[in-house]
C-alpha positions in Angstrom: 0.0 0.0 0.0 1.0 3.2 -1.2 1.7 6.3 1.3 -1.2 9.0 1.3 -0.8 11.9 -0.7 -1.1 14.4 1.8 -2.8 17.8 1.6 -3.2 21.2 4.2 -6.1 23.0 3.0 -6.9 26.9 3.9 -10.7 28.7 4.1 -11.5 31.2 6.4 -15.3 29.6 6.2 -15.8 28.1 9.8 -18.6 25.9 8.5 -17.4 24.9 4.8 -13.7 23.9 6.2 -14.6 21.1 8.2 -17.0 19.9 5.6 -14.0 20.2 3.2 -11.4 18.4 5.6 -14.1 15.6 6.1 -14.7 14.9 3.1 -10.9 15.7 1.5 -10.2 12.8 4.7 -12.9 10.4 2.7 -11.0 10.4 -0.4 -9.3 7.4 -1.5 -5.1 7.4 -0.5 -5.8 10.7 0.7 -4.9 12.6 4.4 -5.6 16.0 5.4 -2.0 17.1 7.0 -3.2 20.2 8.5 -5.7 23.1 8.0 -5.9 27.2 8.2 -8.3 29.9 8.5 -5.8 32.5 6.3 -2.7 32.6 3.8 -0.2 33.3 7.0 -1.1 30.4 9.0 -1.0 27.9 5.6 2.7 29.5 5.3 2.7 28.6 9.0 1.7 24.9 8.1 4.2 24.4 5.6 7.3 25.6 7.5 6.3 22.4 9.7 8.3 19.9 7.7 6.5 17.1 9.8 3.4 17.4 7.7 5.3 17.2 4.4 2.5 18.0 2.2 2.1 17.4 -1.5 -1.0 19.8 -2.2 -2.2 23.4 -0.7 -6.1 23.2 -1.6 -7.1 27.2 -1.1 -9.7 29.4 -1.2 -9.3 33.0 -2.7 -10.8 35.5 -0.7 -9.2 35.1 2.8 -8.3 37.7 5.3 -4.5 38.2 6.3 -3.3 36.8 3.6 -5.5 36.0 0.7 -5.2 32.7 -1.5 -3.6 35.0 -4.3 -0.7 36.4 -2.5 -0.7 33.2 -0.6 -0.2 30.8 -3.8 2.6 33.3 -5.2 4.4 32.6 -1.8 3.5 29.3 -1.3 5.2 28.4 -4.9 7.9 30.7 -4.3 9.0 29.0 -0.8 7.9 25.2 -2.0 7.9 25.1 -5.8 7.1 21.3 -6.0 3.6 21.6 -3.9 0.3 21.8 -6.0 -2.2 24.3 -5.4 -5.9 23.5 -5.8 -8.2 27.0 -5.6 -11.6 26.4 -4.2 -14.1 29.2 -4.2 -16.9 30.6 -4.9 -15.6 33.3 -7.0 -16.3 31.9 -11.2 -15.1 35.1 -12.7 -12.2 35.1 -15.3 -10.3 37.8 -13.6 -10.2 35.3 -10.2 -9.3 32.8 -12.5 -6.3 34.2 -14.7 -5.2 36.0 -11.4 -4.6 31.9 -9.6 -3.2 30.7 -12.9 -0.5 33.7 -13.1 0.2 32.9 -9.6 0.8 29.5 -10.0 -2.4 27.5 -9.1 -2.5 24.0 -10.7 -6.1 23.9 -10.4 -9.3 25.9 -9.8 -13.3 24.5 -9.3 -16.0 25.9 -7.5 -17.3 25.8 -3.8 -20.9 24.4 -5.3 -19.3 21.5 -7.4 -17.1 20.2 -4.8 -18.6 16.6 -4.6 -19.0 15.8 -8.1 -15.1 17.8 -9.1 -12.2 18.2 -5.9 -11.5 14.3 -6.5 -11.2 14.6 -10.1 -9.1 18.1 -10.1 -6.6 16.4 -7.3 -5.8 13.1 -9.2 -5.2 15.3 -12.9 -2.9 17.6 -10.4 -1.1 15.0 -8.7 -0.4 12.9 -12.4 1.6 16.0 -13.4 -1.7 17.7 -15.0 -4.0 21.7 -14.5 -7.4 21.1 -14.1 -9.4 24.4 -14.6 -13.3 23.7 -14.2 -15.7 23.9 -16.7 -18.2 25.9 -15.1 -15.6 29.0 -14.6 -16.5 32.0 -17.3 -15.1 30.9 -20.3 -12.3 33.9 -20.3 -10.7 32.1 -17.0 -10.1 28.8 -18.5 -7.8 29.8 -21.2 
């Protein structure tokens, strides 16, 4: 048996997170390795080289530190770690602003169940996965 891919995921939402981490902790092979509220305490996370993740999954509009600033520093500091964007935000401008950051991925809050497992296998195989349901401008 393989080791779990391991993923820290950051969402100032106090009732969406633990939905998230629960059912990110569901996921075949996978382990949550830590969680945040905000972009400074995911930087926090990952200077604990204990947890040794291989995916930040983030959301965009945080306070502190949004997701952003937070990927650009996240990919700066640990260039081999995937970022996944979760949010609610569908507008290109959310969009081409994760992908210029760095963001591997991007989906949407609402289609969570039916697309986070999908996004993080294409991410972790070496591949983007950018939603269909994002304005058409943003997945370019």
């Amino acid at each position: 048996m393989s080791a779990p891919y391991r993923i820290i995921l950051a969402d100032d939402d106090t009732q969406f997170r633990p939905l998230l981490k629960r059912f990110l902790a569901n996921g075949p092979g996978l382990e949550v390795a830590g969680d945040a509220a905000d972009g400074a305490e995911t930087l926090a996370l990952l200077s604990d080289l204990r947890l040794a993740p291989q995916m930040a999954v983030l959301d965009i509009s945080m306070p502190n530190m949004g997701g952003i600033e937070t990927i650009s520093r996240v990919k700066a500091a640990f260039p081999g770690l995937k970022v996944l964007i979760v949010s609610v935000h569908r507008e290109s401008e959310y969009v081409r602003e994760a992908r210029s950051a760095g963001a591997d991925g991007y989906i949407l809050k609402e289609n969570v169940s039916t697309e986070l497992f999908p996004a993080i296998e294409k991410i972790r195989s070496g591949g983007v996965y950018f939603s269909m349901h994002l304005d058409a401008a943003g997945r370019r």
